[in-house]
N, C-alpha and C positions, 0 to 999 in steps of 0.2 A: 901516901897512896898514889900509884901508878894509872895515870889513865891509860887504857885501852882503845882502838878505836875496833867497831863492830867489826866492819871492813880493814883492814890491817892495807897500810901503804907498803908499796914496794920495801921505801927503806926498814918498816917493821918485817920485813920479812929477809932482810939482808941482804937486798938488791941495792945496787946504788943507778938508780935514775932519778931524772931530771923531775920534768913533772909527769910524764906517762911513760911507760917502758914501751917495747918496740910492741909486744903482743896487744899493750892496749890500744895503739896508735892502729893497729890493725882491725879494733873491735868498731876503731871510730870510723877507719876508711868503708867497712862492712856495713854500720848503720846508713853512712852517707849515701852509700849505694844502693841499696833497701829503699830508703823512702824517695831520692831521683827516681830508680825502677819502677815503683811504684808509682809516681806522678805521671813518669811517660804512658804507663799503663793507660792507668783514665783518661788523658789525654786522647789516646791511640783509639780506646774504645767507645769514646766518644765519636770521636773523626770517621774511626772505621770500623762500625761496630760487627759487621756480620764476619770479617776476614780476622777482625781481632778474638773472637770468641771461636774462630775455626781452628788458626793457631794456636789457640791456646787448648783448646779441647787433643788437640792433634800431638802437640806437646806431653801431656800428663796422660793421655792415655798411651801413648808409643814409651813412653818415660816407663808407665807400670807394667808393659809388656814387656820391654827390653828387661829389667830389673827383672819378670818371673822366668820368663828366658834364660837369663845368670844362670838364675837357683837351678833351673832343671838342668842344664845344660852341667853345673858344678855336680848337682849329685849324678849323675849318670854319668862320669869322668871319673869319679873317684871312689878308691875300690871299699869296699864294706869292712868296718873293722872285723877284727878277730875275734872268733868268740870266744866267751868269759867261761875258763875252766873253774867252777867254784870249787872242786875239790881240790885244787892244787892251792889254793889259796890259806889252808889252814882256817881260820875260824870261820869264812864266810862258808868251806865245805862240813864243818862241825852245825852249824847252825843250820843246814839246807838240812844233815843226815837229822838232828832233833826236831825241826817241823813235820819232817815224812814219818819219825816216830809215832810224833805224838798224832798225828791225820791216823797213822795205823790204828792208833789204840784206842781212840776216838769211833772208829768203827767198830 
């Protein structure tokens, strides 16, 4: 019987690395960064608390502005698809003409 492991290592999966591949070296440098970021935070907010909560309110709300801005900004750029011929389509125009049958006979 072959053990498996839950998590499958690089080499079960046909990589040849060492002990982390580059992607997960990059998940480590990400975490490191995270909880530093985070320490300086409280820190900061500690020290500075009314500039640090002004920034950062300043930050996430201009963040979710800019981001709805994108979106409207992308749809009103971009032209509207083309509308759906269902009678050209073969069955989906067969199936549109048997619903409006059966609504007829239905009344």
């Amino acid at each position: 019987m072959m053990f498996v492991a839950i998590h499958p290592t690089p080499k079960d999966r046909g990589l040849s690395c060492r002990a982390f591949c580059k992607d997960q070296w990059y998940g480590v440098l990400i975490l490191i960064a995270a909880v530093v970021g985070l320490i300086v935070y409280v820190w900061l907010l500690f020290g500075f608390p009314l500039i640090v909560l002004q920034v950062t309110a300043l930050i996430a709300v201009g963040g979710t502005l800019v981001i709805v801005a994108w979106i409207g900004y992308t749809m009103a750029t971009t032209p509207p698809p083309a509308p759906l011929d269902l009678e050209a389509r073969g069955t989906l125009g067969a199936i549109a003409e048997s619903s409006q049958e059966s609504e007829k006979r239905s009344e």
